[in-house]
PyMOL commands that place a pseudoatom at each C-alpha (Angstrom):
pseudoatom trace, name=CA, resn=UNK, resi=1, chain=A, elem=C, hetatm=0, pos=[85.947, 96.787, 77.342]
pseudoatom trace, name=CA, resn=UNK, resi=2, chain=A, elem=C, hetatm=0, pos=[84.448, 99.209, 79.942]
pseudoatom trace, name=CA, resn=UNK, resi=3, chain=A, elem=C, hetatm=0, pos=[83.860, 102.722, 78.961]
pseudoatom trace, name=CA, resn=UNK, resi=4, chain=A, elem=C, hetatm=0, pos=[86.304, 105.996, 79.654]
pseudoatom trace, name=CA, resn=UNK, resi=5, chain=A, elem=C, hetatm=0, pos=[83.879, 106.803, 82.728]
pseudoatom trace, name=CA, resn=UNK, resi=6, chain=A, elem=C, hetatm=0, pos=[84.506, 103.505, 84.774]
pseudoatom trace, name=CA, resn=UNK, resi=7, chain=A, elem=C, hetatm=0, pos=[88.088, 104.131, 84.339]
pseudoatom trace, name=CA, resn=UNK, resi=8, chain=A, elem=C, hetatm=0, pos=[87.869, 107.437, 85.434]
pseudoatom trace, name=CA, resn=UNK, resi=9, chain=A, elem=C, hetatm=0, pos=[86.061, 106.382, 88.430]
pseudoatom trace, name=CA, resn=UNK, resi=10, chain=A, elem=C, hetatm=0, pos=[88.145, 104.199, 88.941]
pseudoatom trace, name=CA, resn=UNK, resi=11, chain=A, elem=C, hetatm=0, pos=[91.296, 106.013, 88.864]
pseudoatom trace, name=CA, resn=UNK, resi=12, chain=A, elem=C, hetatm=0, pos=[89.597, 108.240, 91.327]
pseudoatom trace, name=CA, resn=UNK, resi=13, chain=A, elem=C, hetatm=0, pos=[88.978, 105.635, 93.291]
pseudoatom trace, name=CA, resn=UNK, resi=14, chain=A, elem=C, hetatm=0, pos=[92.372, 104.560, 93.440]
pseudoatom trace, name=CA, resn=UNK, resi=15, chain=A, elem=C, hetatm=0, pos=[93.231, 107.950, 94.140]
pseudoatom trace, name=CA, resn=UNK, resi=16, chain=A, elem=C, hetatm=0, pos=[91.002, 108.136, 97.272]
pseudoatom trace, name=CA, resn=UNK, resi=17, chain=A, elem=C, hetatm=0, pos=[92.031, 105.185, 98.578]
pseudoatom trace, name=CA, resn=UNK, resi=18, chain=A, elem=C, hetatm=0, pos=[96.131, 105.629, 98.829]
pseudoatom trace, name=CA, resn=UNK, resi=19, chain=A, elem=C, hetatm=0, pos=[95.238, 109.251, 99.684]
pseudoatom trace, name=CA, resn=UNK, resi=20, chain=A, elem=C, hetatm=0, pos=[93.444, 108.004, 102.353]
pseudoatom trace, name=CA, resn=UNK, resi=21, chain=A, elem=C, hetatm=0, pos=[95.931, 105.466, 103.534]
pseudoatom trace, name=CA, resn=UNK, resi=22, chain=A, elem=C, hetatm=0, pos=[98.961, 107.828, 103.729]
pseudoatom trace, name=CA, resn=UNK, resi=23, chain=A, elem=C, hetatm=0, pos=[96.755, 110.012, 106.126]
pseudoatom trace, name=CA, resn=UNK, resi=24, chain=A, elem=C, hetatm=0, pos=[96.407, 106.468, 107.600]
pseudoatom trace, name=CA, resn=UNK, resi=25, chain=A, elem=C, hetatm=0, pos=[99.780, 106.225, 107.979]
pseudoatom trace, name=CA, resn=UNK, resi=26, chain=A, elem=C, hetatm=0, pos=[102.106, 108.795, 107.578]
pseudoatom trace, name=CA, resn=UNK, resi=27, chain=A, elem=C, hetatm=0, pos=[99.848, 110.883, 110.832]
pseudoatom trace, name=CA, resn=UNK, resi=28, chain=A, elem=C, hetatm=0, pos=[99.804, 110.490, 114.277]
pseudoatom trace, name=CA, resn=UNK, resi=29, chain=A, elem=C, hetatm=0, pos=[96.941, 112.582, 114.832]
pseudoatom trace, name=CA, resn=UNK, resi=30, chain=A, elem=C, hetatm=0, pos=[94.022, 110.438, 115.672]
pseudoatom trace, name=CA, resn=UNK, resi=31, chain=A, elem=C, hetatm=0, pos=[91.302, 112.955, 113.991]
pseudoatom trace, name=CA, resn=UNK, resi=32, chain=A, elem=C, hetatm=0, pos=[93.528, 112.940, 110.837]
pseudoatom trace, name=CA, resn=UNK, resi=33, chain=A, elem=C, hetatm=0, pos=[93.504, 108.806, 111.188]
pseudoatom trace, name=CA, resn=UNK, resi=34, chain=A, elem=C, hetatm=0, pos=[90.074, 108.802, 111.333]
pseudoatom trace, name=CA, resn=UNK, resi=35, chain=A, elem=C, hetatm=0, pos=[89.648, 111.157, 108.462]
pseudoatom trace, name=CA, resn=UNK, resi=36, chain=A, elem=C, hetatm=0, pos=[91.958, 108.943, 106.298]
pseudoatom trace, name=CA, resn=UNK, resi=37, chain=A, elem=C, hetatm=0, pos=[89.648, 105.526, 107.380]
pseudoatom trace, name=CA, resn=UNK, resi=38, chain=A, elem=C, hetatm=0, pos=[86.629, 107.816, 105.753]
pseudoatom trace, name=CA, resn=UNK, resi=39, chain=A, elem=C, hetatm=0, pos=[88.800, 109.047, 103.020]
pseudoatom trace, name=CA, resn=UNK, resi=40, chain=A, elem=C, hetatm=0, pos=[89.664, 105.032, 102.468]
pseudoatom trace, name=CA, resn=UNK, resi=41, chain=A, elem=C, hetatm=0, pos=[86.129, 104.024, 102.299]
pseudoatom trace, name=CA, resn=UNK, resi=42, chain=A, elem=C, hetatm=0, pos=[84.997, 106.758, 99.585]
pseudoatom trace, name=CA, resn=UNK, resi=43, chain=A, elem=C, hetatm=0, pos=[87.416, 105.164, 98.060]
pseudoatom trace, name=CA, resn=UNK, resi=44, chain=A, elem=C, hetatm=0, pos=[85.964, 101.976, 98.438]
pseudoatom trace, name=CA, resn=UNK, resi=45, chain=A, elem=C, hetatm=0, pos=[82.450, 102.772, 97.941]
pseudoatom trace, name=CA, resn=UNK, resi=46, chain=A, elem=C, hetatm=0, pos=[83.253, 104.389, 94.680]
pseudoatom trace, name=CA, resn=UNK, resi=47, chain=A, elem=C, hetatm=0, pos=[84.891, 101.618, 93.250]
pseudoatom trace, name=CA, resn=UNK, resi=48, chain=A, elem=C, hetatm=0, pos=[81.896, 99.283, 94.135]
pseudoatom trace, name=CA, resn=UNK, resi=49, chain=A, elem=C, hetatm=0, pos=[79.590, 101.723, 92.195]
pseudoatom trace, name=CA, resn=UNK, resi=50, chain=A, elem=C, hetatm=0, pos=[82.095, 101.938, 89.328]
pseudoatom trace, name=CA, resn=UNK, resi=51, chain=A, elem=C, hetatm=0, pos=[82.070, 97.623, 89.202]
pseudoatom trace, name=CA, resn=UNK, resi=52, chain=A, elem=C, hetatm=0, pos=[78.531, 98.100, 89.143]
pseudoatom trace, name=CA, resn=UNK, resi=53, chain=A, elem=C, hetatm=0, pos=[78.266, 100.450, 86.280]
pseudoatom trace, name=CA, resn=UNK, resi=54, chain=A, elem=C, hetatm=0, pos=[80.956, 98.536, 84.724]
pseudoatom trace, name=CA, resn=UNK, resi=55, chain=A, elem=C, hetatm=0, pos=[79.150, 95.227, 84.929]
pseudoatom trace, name=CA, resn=UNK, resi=56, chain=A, elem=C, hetatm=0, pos=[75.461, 96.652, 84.555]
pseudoatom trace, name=CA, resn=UNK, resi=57, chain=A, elem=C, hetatm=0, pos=[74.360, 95.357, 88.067]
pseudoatom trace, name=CA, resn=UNK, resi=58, chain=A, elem=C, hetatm=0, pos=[74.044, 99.217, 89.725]
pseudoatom trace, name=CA, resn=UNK, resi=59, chain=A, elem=C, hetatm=0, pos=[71.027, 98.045, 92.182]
pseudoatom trace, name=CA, resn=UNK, resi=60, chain=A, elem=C, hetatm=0, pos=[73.071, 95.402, 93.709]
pseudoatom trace, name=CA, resn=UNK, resi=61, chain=A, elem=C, hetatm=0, pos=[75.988, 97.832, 93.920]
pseudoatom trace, name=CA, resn=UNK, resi=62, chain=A, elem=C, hetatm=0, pos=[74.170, 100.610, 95.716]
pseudoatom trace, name=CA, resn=UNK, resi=63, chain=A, elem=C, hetatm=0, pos=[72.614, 98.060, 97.992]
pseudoatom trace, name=CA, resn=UNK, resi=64, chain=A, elem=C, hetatm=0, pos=[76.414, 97.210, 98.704]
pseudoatom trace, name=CA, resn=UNK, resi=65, chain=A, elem=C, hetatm=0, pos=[77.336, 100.877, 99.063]
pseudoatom trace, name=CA, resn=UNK, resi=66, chain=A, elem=C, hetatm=0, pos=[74.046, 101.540, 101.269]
pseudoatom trace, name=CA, resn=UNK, resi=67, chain=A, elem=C, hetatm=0, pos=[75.654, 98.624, 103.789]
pseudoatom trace, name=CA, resn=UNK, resi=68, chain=A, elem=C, hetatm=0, pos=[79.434, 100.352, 103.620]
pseudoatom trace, name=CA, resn=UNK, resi=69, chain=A, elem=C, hetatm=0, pos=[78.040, 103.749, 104.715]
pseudoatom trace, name=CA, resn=UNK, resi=70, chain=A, elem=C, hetatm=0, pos=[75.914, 102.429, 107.449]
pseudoatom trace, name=CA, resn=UNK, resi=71, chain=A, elem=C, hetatm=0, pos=[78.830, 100.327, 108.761]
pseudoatom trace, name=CA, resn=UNK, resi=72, chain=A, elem=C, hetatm=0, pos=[80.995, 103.656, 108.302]
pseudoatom trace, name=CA, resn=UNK, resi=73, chain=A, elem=C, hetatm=0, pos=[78.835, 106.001, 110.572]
pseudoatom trace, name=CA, resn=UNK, resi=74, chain=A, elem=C, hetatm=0, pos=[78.697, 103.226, 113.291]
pseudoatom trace, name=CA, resn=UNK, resi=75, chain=A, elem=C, hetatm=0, pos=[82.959, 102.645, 113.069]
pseudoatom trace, name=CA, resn=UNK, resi=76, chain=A, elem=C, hetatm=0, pos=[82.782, 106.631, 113.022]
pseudoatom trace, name=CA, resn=UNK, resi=77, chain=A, elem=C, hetatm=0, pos=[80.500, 107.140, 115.974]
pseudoatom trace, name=CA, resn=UNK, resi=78, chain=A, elem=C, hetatm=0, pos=[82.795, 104.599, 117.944]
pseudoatom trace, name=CA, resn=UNK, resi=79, chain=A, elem=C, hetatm=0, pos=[86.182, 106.261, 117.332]
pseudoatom trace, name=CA, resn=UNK, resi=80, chain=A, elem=C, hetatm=0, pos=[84.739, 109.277, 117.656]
pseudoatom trace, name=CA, resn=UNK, resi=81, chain=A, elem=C, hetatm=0, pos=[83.720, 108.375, 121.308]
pseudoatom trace, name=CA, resn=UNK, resi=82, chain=A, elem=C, hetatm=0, pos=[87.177, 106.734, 121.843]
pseudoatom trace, name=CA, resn=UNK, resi=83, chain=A, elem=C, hetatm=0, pos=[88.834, 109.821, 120.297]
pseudoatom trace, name=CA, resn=UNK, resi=84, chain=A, elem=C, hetatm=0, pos=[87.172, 111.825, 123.435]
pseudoatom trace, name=CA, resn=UNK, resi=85, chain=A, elem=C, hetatm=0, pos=[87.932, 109.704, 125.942]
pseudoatom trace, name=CA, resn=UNK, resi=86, chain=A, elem=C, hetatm=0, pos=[91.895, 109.691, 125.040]
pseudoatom trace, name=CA, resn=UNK, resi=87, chain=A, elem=C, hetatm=0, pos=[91.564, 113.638, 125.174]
pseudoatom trace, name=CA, resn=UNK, resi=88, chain=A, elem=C, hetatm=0, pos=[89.919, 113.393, 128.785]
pseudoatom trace, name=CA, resn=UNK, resi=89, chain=A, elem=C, hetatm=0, pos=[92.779, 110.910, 129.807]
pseudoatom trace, name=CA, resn=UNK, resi=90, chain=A, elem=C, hetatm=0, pos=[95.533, 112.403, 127.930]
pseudoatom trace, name=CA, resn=UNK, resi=91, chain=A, elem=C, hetatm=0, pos=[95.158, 116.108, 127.190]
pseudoatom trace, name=CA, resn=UNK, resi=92, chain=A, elem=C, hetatm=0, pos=[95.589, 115.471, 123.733]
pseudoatom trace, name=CA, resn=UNK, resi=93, chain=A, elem=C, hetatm=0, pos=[94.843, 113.619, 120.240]
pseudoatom trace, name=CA, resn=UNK, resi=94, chain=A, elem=C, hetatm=0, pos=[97.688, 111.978, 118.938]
pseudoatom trace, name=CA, resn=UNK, resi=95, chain=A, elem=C, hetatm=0, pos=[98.553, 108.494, 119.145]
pseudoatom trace, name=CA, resn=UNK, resi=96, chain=A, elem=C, hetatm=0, pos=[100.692, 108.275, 122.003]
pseudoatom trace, name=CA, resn=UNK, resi=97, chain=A, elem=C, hetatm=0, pos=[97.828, 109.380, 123.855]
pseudoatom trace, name=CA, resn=UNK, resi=98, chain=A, elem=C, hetatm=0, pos=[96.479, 106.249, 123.415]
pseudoatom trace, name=CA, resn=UNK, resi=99, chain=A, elem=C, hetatm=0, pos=[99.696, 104.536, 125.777]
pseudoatom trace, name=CA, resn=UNK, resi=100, chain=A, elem=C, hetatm=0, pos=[98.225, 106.539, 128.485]
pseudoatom trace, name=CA, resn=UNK, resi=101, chain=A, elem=C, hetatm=0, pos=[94.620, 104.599, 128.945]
pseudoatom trace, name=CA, resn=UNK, resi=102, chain=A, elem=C, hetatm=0, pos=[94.623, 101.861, 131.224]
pseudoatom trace, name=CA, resn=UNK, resi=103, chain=A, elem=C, hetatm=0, pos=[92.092, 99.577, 133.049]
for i in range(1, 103): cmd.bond("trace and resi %d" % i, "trace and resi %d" % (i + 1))
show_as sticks, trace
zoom trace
């Protein structure tokens, strides 16, 4: 049986994650979307650290975690350029702004 600490991580975890995906979802502000896909992926990456713990294999899970934060910044960087562009096009950053870009 895993300790009070992975289960506390991973509660947090779990915590980060749904918090994340109601910003997901329940917004239509892009920048709060986007801030709910980072909030998700804390999530994420704290869980994968927490199954490493949990299983003793940490080095493979920070390796893991390493990856997931990479591939964040570049999904980041991305919607971040996207998020200007529908501001240039529409005059504003919610997600009907996003009907507006054609061609």
């Amino acid at each position: 049986m895993a300790d009070p600490f992975v289960w506390l991580n991973l509660g947090a975890a779990l915590a980060l994650f749904a918090l994340g995906l109601y910003a997901l979802v329940a917004r239509e502000g892009l920048l709060r979307v986007l801030l709910g896909l980072e909030i998700m992926g804390k999530g994420a990456t704290l869980s994968l650290l927490s199954a490493g713990h949990a299983l003793g294999d940490l080095g493979r899970a920070q390796a893991m975690v390493i990856v997931v934060i990479a591939i964040e910044t570049v999904v980041v960087a991305i919607a971040l350029a996207l998020l200007v562009r529908v501001e240039r096009v529409a005059g504003r950053l919610d997600v009907r702004g996003i009907r507006r870009l054609t061609g």
